[in-house]
DRENSENU-20682 format. One record per residue (C-alpha): residue in three letters; x, y negated, z. Coordinates in steps of 0.02 Angstrom, whole numbers, padded with zeros to 5 digits, always signed. Each point is the difference from the previous one (the first is absolute). Example, Ala and Ser with C-alpha at 12.3 -4.5 7.8 and 13.67 -1.06 7.14 Angstrom:
2
Ala+00615+00225+00390 Ser+00069-00172-00033 
This chain:
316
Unk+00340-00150-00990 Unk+00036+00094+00160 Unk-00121+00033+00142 Unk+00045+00016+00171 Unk-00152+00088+00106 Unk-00002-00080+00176 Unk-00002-00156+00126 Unk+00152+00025+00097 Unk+00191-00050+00004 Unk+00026+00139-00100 Unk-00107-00056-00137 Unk+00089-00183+00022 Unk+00175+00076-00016 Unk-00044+00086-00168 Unk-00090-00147-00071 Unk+00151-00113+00065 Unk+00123+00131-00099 Unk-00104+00000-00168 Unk-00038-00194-00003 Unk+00172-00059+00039 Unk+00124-00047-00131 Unk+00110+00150-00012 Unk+00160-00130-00013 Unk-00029-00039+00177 Unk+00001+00163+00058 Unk+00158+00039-00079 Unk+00080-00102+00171 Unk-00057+00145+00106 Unk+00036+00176+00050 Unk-00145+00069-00111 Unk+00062+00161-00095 Unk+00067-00046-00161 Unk-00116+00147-00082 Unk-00135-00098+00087 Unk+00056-00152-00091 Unk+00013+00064-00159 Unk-00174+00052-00018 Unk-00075-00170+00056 Unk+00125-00096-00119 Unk-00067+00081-00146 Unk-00163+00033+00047 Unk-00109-00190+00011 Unk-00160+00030+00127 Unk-00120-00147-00076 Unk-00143+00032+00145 Unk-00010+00090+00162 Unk-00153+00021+00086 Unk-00011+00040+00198 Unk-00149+00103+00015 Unk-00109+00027+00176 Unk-00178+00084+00053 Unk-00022-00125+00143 Unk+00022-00200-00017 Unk+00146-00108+00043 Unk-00026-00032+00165 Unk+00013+00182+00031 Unk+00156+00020-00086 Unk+00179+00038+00111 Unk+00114-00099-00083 Unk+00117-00109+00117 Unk-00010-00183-00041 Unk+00179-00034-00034 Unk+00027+00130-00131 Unk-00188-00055-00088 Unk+00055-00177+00016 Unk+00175+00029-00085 Unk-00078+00107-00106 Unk-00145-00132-00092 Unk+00147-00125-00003 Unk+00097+00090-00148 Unk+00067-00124-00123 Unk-00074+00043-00175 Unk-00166+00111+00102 Unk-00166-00046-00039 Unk-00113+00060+00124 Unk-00179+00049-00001 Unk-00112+00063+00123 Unk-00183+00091-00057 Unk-00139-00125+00000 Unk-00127+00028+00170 Unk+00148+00067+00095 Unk-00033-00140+00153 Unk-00173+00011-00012 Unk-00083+00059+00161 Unk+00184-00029+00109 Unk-00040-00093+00176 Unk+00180-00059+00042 Unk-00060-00033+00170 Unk-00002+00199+00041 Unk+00171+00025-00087 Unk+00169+00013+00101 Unk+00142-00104-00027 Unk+00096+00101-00126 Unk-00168+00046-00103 Unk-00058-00190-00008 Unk+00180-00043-00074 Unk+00012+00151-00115 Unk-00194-00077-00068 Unk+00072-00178-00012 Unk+00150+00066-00103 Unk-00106+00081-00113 Unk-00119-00133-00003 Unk+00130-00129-00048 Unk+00100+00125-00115 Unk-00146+00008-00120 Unk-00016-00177-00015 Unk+00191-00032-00068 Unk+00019-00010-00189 Unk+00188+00043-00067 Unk-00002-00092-00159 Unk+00090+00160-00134 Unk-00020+00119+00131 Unk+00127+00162-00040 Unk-00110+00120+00088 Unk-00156-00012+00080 Unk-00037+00087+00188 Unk-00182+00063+00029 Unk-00090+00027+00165 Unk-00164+00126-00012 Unk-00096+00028+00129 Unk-00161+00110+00041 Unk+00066+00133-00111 Unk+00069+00166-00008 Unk+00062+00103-00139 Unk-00124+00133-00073 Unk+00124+00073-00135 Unk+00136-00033-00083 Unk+00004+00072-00193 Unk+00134+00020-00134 Unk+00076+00125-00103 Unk+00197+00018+00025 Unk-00007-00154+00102 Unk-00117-00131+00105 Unk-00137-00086-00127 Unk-00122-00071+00131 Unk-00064-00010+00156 Unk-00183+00001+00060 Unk-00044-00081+00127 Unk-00177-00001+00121 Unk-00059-00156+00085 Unk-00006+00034+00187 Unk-00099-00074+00140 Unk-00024+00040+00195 Unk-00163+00114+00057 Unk-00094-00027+00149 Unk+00123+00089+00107 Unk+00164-00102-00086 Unk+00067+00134-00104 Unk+00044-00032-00180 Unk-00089+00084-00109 Unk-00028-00015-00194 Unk-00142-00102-00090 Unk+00021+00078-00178 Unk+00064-00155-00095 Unk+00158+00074-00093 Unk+00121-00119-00096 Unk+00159+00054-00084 Unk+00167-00080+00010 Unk+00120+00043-00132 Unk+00173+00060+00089 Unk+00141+00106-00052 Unk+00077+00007+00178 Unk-00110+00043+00157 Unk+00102+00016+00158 Unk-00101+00069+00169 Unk+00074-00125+00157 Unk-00179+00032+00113 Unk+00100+00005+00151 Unk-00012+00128+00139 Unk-00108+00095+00146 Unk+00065+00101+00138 Unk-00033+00186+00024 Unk-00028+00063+00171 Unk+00149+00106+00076 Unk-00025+00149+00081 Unk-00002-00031+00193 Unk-00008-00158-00001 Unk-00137-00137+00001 Unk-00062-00077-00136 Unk-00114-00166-00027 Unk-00095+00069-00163 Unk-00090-00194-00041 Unk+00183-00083-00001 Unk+00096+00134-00068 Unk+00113-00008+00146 Unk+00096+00088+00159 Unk-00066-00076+00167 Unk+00125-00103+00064 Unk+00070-00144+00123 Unk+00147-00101-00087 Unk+00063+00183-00076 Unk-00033+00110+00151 Unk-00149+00132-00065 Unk-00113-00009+00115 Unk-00174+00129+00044 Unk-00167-00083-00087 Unk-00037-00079+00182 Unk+00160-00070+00003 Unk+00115+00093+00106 Unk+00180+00019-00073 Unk+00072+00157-00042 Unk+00171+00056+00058 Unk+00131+00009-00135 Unk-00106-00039-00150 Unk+00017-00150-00100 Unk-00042-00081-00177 Unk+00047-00132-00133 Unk-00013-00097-00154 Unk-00200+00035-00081 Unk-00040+00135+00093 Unk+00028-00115+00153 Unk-00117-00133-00057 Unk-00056+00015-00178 Unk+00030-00033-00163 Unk+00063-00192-00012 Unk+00164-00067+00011 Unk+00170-00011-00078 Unk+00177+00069+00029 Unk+00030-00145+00138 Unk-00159+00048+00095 Unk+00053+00174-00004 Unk+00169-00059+00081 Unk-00077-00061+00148 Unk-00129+00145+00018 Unk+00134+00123+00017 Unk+00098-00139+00124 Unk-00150-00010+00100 Unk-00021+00198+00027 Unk+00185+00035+00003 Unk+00005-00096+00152 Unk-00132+00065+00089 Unk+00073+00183-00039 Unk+00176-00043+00064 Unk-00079-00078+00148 Unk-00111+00146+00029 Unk+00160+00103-00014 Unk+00111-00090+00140 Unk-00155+00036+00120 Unk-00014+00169-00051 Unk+00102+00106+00111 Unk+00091+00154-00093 Unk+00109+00144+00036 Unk+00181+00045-00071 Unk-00095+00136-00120 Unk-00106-00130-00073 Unk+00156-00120-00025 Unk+00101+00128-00084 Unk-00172+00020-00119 Unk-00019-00180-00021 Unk+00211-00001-00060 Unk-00032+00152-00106 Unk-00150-00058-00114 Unk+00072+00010-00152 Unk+00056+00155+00025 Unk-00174+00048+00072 Unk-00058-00078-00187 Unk+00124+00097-00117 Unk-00048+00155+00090 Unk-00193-00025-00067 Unk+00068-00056-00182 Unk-00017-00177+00050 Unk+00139-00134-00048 Unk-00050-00179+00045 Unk+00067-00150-00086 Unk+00141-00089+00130 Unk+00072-00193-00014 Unk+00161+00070-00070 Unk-00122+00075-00153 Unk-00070-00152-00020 Unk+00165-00103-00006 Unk+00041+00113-00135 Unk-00148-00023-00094 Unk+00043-00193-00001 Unk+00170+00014-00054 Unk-00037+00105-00142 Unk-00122-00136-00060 Unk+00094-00128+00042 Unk+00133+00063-00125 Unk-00149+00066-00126 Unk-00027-00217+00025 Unk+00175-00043-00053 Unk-00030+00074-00180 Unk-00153-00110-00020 Unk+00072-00159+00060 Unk-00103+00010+00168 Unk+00024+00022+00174 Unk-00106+00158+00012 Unk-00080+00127-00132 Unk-00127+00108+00082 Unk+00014+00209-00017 Unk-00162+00076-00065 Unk+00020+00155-00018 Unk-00061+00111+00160 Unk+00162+00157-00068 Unk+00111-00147+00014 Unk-00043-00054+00158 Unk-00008+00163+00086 Unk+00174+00033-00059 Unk+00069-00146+00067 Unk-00051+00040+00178 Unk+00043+00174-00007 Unk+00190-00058-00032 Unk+00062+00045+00170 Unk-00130+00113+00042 Unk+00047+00205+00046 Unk-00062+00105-00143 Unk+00021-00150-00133 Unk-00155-00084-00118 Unk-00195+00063+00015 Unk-00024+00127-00090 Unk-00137+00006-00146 Unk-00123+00067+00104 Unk+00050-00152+00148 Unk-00032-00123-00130 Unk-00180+00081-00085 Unk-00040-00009+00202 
């Protein structure tokens, strides 16, 4: 039984990873360490485990839809989990993430091979075992006066021996630049930061969560970054600059190595996909994924003056 504390994509991705039959991830460019541990380890139940209730959960349709359609996945969600829901005040992705959910629970698999749990209003309390996980208590939540969740004193206990944290993520104000403390987010128009009234601010720009919070998956982050990339470059064409600036714009990573910096270029990453594309070949597959950060770091330090990270580079 494995536990997965949280009501976001993460959350889905881990509970799509332990409920999946591990022969049909052996088709893709998981880590064969990776797969040997799910082959000979059988996960029975996972539950997905939330303080607030499903309509306030982040999950993006698609993946919860593809996700409660497993073959061979039994799915549950905790009884009174609707109650008290007006659809009529949800958005458009919220009211379909409820009707998936809704529907979900209501499909029996007939000699289901694992069985997929959704818990809501509740939040972990401890978690006890010796030399590994035992249990996990759990306190029924519910919403004060002001809408924060707070804890009612009814404990249960789930038996687990895997717990695995996925409860998302907050922004942290930068120093020097604004900060919008209720969405956890830098002020800004389509990527450009911009002052707490709204005025934009020269140079200064933002993507991916920090941009506009914590929902989304690796395509949405694709066109985030599009979307302020362009403004920047257009920003940049109108932005008039002198030959000493040029040469500094030509010279960055020369500017970077002098302050111990070394970033990642396309060539690095080309070489990161060869190599597992012939780690791949041994397994039969197109691509074999390399997880280990020292092996990584060595491949894009191939060409690089002074040769591999050192120790200290990597611990950093």
């Amino acid at each position: 039984s494995a536990v997965a504390v949280g009501v976001g994509n993460v959350a889905l991705d881990v509970a799509r990873i332990l409920t999946r039959d591990p022969a049909e991830l052996e088709r893709t460019d998981m880590p064969q360490p990776v797969l040997d541990v799910l082959t000979t380890h059988t996960v029975a139940d996972v539950w997905v485990v939330g303080r607030r209730g499903p309509h306030h959960a982040s999950f993006t349709t698609k993946e919860l839809r593809e996700l409660c359609a497993l073959d061979g996945v039994q799915v549950t969600v905790d009884a009174g989990a609707f109650e008290g829901i007006d659809e009529a005040d949800l958005d458009r992705r919220t009211r379909a993430n409820v009707d998936v959910l809704r529907q979900a629970a209501t499909r029996v698999v007939p000699e289901a091979r694992c069985r997929l749990h959704f818990l809501f209003w509740r939040r972990p309390v401890a978690i006890e075992g010796d030399a590994c996980v035992r249990d996990v208590q759990l306190e029924r939540t519910a919403l004060d006066a002001q809408g924060r969740v707070v804890g009612t004193g009814d404990i249960s206990t789930l038996e687990a021996q895997l717990v695995l944290r996925a409860i998302g993520y907050r922004g942290v104000p930068l120093p020097g630049l604004p900060f919008d403390l209720e969405r956890g987010v830098i002020p800004n128009r389509e990527g450009r930061i911009t002052t707490e009234d709204g005025h934009p601010l020269p140079r200064e720009y933002v993507v991916g969560w920090i941009k506009r919070g914590p929902i989304g998956v690796i395509g949405t982050n694709k066109s985030d970054a599009a979307e302020t990339v362009r403004l920047l470059l257009a920003d940049l064409a109108d932005t008039p600059r002198d030959d000493a600036e040029d040469r500094a714009l030509l010279d960055l990573d020369r500017h970077l190595a002098e302050r111990g910096l070394h970033p990642t270029s396309y060539d690095d990453w080309r070489r990161i996909e060869a190599a597992e594309a012939t780690r791949g070949e041994g397994f039969g597959r197109a691509s074999t994924k390399i997880e280990a950060w020292a092996e990584l770091l060595d491949l894009v330090a191939l060409d690089r003056p002074g040769g591999p990270p050192t120790p200290a580079d990597r611990d950093g």
